[in-house]
N, C-alpha and C positions, 0 to 999 in steps of 0.2 A: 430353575429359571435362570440364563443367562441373565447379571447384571454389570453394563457397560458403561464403563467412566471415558466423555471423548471431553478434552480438553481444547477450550479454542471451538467458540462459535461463529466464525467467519464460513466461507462456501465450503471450505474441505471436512471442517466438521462438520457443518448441518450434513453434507453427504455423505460420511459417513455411518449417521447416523439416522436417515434414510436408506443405507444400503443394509441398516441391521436389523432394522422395523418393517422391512418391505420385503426382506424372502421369505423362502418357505421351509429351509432345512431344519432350523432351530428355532423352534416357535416359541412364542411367548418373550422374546427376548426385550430387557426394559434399559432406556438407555437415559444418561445425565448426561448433557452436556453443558459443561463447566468452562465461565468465563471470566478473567480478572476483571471484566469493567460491567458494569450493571446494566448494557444493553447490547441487543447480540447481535448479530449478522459482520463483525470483524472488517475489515478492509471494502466491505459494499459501504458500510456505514461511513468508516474514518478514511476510504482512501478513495473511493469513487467521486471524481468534480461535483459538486455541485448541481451544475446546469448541465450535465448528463443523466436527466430525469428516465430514462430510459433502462439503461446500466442498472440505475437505481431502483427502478423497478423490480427486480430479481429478487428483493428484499419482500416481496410477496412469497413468490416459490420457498424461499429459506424458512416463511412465517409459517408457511402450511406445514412444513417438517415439525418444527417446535409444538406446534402444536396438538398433535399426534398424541394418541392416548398414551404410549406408552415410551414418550418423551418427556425429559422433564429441564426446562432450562435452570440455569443454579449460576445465575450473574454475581458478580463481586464476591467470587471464591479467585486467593491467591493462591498459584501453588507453588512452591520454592520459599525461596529467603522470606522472611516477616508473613509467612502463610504457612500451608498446609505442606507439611513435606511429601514427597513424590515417595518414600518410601509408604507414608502412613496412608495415601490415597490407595498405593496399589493393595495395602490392604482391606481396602471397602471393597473391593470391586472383584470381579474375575477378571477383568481382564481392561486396560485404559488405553486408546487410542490419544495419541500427542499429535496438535493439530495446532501449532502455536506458531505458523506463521517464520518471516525474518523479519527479524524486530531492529533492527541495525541498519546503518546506512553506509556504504560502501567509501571509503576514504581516498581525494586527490594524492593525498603525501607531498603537498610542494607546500613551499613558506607560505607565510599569511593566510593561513585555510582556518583559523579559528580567530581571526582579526574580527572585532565587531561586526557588524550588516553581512557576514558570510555567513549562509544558511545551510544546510541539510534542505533539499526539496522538499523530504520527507516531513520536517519540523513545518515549512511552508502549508503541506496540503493538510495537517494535523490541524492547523491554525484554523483554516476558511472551514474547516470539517467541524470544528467542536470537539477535537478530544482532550478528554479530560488532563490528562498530563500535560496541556501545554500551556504555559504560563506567560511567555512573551505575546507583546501584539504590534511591537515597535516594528515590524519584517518594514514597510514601504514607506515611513516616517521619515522626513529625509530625503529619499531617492527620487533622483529625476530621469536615469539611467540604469538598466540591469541586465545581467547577463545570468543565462543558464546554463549551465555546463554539461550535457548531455542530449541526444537524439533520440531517447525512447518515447514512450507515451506519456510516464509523469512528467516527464520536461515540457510534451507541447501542451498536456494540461496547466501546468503553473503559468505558461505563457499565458496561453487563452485567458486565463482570470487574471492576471495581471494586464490584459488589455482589455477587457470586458469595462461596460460601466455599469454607475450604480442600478439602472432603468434593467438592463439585463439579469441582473445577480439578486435583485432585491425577490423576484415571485421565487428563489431557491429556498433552500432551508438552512443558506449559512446562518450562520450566527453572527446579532447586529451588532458585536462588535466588529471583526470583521468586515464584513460590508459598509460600515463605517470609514473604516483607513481605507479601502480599497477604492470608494467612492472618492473621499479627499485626496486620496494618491495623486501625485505630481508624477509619476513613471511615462514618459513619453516614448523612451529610445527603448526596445528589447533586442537582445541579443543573444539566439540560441545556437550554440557553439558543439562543433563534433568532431574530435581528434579524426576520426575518419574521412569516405568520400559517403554523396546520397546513397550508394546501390548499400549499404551496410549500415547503414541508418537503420532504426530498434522500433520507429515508430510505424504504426499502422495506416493506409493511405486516408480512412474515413476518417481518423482523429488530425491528417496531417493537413488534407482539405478545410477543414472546419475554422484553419488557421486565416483562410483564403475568405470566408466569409463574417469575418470580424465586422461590423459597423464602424466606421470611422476609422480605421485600419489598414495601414498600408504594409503590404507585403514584399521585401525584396530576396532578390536571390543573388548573386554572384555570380555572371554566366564565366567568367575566369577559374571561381573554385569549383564550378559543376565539373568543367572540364580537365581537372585535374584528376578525374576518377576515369578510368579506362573505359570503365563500362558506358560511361556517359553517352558519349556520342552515337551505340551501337546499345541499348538493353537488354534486345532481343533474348539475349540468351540467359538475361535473370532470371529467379523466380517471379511468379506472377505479380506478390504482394511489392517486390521491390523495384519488379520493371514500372509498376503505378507509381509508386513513389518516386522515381524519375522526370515520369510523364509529367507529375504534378510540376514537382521543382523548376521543370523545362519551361514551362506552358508561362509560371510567375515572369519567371526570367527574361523571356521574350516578349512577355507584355509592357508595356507602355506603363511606366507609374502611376500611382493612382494618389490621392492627394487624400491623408487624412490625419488627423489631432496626434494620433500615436502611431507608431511604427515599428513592425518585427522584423529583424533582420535571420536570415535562417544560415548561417556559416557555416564552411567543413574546413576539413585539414588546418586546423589549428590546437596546439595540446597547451592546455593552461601549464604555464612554469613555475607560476608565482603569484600570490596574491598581495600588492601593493597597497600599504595605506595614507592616509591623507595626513595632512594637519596636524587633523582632529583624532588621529589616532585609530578612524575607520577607514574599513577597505574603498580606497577611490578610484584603483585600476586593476584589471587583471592582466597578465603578460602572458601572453600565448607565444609557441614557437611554429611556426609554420612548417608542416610536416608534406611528406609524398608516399605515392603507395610505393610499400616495398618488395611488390610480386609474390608475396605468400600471405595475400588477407590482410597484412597489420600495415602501418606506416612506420615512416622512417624521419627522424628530425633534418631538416637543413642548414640549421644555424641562423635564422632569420626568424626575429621577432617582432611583435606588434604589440604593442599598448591600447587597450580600450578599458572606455570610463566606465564606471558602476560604482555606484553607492551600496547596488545591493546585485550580490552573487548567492545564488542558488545553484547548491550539489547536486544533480540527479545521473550519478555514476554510476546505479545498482545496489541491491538491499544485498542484508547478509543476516543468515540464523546466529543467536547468541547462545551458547551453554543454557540449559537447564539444570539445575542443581540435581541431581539425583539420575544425570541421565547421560552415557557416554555420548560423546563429541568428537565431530570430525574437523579438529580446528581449519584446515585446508582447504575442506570444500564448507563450510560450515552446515552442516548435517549431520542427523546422526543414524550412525552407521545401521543399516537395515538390509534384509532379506524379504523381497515383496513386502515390506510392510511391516515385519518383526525386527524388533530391535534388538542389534547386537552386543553383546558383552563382550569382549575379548575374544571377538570369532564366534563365538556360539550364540544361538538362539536365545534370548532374556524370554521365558514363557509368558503369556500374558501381557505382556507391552508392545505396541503398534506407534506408529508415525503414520500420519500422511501430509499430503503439500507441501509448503515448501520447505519445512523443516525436515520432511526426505529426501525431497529431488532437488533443492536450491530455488531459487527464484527465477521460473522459467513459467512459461504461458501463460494464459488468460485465463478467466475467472473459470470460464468453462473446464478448463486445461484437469482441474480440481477431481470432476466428475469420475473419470476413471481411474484418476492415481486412488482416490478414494475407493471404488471397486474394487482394486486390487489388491489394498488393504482390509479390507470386508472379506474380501475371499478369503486370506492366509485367516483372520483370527477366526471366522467358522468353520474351516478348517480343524482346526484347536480347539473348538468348543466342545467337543465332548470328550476332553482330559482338563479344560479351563472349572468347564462348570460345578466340578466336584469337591472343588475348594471354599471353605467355610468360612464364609465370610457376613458380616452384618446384614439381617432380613431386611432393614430399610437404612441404607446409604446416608442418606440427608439426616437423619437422627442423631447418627455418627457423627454427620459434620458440625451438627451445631452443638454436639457433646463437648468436640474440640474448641469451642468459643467462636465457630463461624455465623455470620446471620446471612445467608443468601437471599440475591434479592430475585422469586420467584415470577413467574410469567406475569402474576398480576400483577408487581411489582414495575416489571418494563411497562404495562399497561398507563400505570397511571404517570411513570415518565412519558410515553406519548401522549396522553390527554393533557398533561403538564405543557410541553410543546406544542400541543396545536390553542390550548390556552393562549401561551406566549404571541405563538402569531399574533392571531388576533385581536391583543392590544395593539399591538404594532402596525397593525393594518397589510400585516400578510398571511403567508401561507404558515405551514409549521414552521416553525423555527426552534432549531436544537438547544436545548441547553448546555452553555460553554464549560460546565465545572463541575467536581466531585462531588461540592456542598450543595450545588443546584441537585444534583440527578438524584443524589442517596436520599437528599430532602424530599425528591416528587416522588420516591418509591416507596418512601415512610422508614428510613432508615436513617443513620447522625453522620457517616461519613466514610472515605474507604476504608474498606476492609482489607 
């Protein structure tokens, strides 16, 4: 009997781990999927908005995998530094599938990027999410103005919850710290900023719309920076997703203001220089340089800068995979190096070790995008399963781990953090609501704290 260690309970591993329980070549095959934090579904959980109840739903489909007779989830297993080493895992197993996501966030490189009130997005959407690692709650404390520095979808997510009010965000399942500052939040002015033109914007037209239908919200455009992008005036010839995103940007722009408490401004062709601070020793400005297209996709500086205020900047530049201890690294593309799915040692085949998601291909697609990178890694290791599976290794895996001093926190473990959560609601007079913290979650699964 194949037994398979997939790391990383977010979309790429449940699919994986789906794709190993559900054919027919190698039967009987029993899979763990191993996660450092004690609740699974990965970036549905911690990275999906909030009031994307929808998105969020998919956290069903991932429930039915785990649940699976011959699945077994095994939350709050570390693997690397202060956990389990990657050498000693691949000895439980035939064969371990690394499914761990880019855990990193892609860096500006200009002054003042670590001045107080400058954020990582990622630390932002970590915050309204409830994960456990995040210890600050100061993010909109302060701020009357902010700006975001990126055109993808995390960017016009932060926006959207940064102009949202409390009456929208309260039936979510943030956590009511959160929704607390976000509620008292003074943020009026938003400002999301993109060194490029529209047609090259990262975001998708349905999340780019959604901006447009803000409550109390007013939406402007720049019909001067639209028109700095070539494409502008003539789309036709974009792709479909980005000729819409035009259409959209055009339609604001042309329309008449609209009058409301807060306001998002949507900018292009401007590249942050520098992050300026106040007084008080936090960031009060960002300094962008006004750029143009430079006829081969990128832009090009002019020498012409602009000052705008912010208390608080949010980074949303792009994620990046981090090193795995025990596992070669592609510092460059941050990946690690693989052949459909097998990971490579020094050019060759590593037997028994797989990647998928973004830790093979980078941070590219949508959740769905997962589905077949995961296929194709299913493919290569049952391919290998009949020279994997003759290797001798522990009859039951989990016994192993808690031999090592691990205490996993199993299915009914997440369980009763759920019923913990909708507990919580409840007093509160809402829906679920997540628990913010290590000593909260370990405590609702009957455990003393991270592992």
């Amino acid at each position: 009997m194949l037994q398979v260690a997939v790391v990383g309970s977010g979309p790429s591993g449940v699919y994986a781990a789906q794709g190993l329980v559900q054919q027919d070549q190698v039967p009987g095959v029993r899979v763990d999927v191993l996660d450092r934090l004690p609740c699974p579904y990965g970036l549905v959980r911690y990275g999906v908005a909030p009031d994307h109840e929808k998105i969020k739903s998919l956290q069903g489909t991932l429930r039915t995998v785990l649940e699976h007779e011959r699945v077994r989830f095994l939350g709050g297993v570390r693997i690397g530094p202060e956990g389990l080493p990657a050498t000693r895992l691949r000895d439980l197993y035939h064969a371990v599938v690394y499914c761990v996501g880019a855990a990193t966030d892609r860096r500006l490189g200009v002054p003042g990027e670590e001045l107080p009130g400058s954020w990582s997005a990622t630390d932002f959407v970590s915050w309204y999410s409830a994960h456990p690692d995040v210890v600050s709650d100061g993010f909109v404390a302060g701020a009357r103005a902010a700006v975001v520095i990126g055109v993808g979808n995390v960017a016009v997510d932060v926006t959207r919850i940064l102009a949202r009010g409390a009456a929208e965000l309260s039936p979510t399942d943030m956590p009511q710290a959160a929704l607390d500052a976000l509620s008292a939040s003074q943020v009026r002015e938003i400002q999301m900023v993109g060194r490029r033109g529209p047609s090259q914007a990262r975001f998708t037209t349905k999340e780019l719309r959604e901006l447009g239908g803000l409550p109390d919200t007013e939406v402007v455009v720049d019909p001067a920076e639209l028109a700095l992008d070539p494409a502008y005036l003539d789309p036709s010839a974009l792709p479909a997703a980005q000729r819409r995103n035009v259409e959209v940007l055009r339609g604001w722009a042309e329309r008449p203001p609209a009058v409301g408490s807060r306001r998002i401004r949507l900018r292009f062709f401007l590249r942050p220089v520098a992050l300026l601070a106040d007084r008080g020793g936090r960031v009060g400005t960002v300094r962008f340089e006004r750029t143009l297209p430079d006829g081969l996709g990128g832009v090009t500086g002019t020498g012409r800068y602009e000052d705008v205020e912010a208390q608080l900047v949010l980074r949303s530049v792009g994620y990046r995979g981090v090193p795995l201890e025990g596992l070669p690294f592609d510092a460059d593309r941050g990946t690690v190096p693989h052949l459909a799915g097998r990971v490579l040692r020094a050019g060759s085949v590593a037997p028994g070790e797989y990647v998928a998601g973004w830790i093979k291909r980078g941070p590219t697609g949508v959740i769905g995008t997962n589905r077949p990178c995961a296929k194709e890694t299913v493919t290569s290791l049952l391919e290998d399963a009949p020279a994997l599976v003759h290797r001798e290794i522990p009859a039951d895996p989990l016994a192993a781990l808690r031999s090592e001093g691990l205490r996993p926190v199993d299915w009914s473990g997440w369980q009763a953090i759920e019923r913990a959560e909708a507990a919580l609601g409840a007093s509160l007079g809402r829906g679920v609501v997540k628990l913010p913290d290590w000593q909260a979650l370990m405590q609702a699964a009957g455990a003393d704290g991270p592992l």
